[in-house]
C-alpha positions as CSV (number, residue, x, y, z in Angstrom):
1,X,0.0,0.0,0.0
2,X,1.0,3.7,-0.3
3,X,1.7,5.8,2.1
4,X,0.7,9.0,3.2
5,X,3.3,11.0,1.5
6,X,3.0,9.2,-2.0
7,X,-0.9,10.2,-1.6
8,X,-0.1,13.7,-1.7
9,X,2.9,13.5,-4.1
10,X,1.1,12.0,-7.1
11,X,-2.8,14.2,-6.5
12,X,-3.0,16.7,-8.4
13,X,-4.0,19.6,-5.4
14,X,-7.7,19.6,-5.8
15,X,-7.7,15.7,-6.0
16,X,-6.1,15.7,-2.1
17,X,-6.9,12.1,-0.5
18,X,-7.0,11.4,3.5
19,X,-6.3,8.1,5.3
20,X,-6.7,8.0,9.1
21,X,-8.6,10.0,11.1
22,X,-10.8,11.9,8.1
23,X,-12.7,13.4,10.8
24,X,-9.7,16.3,11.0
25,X,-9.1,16.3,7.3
26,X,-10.5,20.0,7.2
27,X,-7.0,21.0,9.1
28,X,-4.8,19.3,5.9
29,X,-7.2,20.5,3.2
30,X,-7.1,24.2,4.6
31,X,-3.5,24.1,4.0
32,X,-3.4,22.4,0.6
33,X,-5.9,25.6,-0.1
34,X,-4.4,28.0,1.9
35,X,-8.2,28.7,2.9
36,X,-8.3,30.8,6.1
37,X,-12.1,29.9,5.8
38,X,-11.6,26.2,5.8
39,X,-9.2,26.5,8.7
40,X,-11.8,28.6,11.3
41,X,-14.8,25.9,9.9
42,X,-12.6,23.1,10.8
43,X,-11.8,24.7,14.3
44,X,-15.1,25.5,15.1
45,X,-16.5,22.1,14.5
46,X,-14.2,20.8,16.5
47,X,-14.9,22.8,19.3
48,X,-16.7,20.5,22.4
49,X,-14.5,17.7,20.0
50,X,-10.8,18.5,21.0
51,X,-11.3,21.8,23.2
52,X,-13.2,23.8,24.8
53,X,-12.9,26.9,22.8
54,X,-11.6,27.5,19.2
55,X,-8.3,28.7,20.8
56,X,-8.1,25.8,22.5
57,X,-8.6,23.4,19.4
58,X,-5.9,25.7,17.6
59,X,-3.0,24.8,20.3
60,X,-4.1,21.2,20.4
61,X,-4.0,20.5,16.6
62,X,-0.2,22.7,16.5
63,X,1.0,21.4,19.1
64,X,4.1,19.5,18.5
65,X,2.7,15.5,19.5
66,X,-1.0,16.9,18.0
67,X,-2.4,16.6,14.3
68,X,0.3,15.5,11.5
69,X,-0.6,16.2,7.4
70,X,1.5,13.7,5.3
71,X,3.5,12.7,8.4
72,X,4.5,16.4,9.6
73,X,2.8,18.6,12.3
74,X,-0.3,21.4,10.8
75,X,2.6,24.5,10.8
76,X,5.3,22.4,8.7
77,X,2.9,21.3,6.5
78,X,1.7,24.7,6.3
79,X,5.4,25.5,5.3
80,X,6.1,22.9,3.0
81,X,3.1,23.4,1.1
82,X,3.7,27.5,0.5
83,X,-0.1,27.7,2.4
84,X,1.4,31.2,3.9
85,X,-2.1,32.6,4.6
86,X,-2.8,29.5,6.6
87,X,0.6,29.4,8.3
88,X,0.2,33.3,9.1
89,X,-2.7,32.2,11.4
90,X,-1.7,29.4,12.6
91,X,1.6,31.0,14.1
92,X,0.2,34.1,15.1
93,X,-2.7,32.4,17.2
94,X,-1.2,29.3,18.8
């Protein structure tokens, strides 16, 4: 089987798959968008989820042991994949 990282090597960007916990998937597609709007969606629906407030959801998917996209934490994805809006936020409000 392929993993993760051959998943999002050969998709074209609009053609992204998830494996594993699809339930967070909003996190990983914000950043292959760089879609502020997809990012606040995703931390609002996982608020009562993850955390008790959107804040709160924001430090738990940045932090370092928290969500990984392709293997890699949310804010070095967010690097790798030139999403600077996306980064922007994520740095500023974790």
């Amino acid at each position: 089987s392929r993993g993760l990282g051959d998943v999002y090597k050969r998709q074209p960007e609009k053609d992204v798959r998830f494996v594993g916990e699809t339930q967070f998937s909003g996190f990983c597609k914000a950043v292959v968008l760089d879609d502020i709007k997809v990012l606040r969606s995703s931390l609002a629906r996982n608020v009562g989820r993850i955390g008790a407030s959107q804040r709160e959801v924001l430090r738990m998917v940045t932090a370092e042991d928290g969500l990984t996209c392709n293997g890699v934490n949310l804010i070095k994805f967010s690097v790798e994949r030139d999403a600077n809006s996306v980064h922007e936020y994520l740095t500023s409000r974790s």
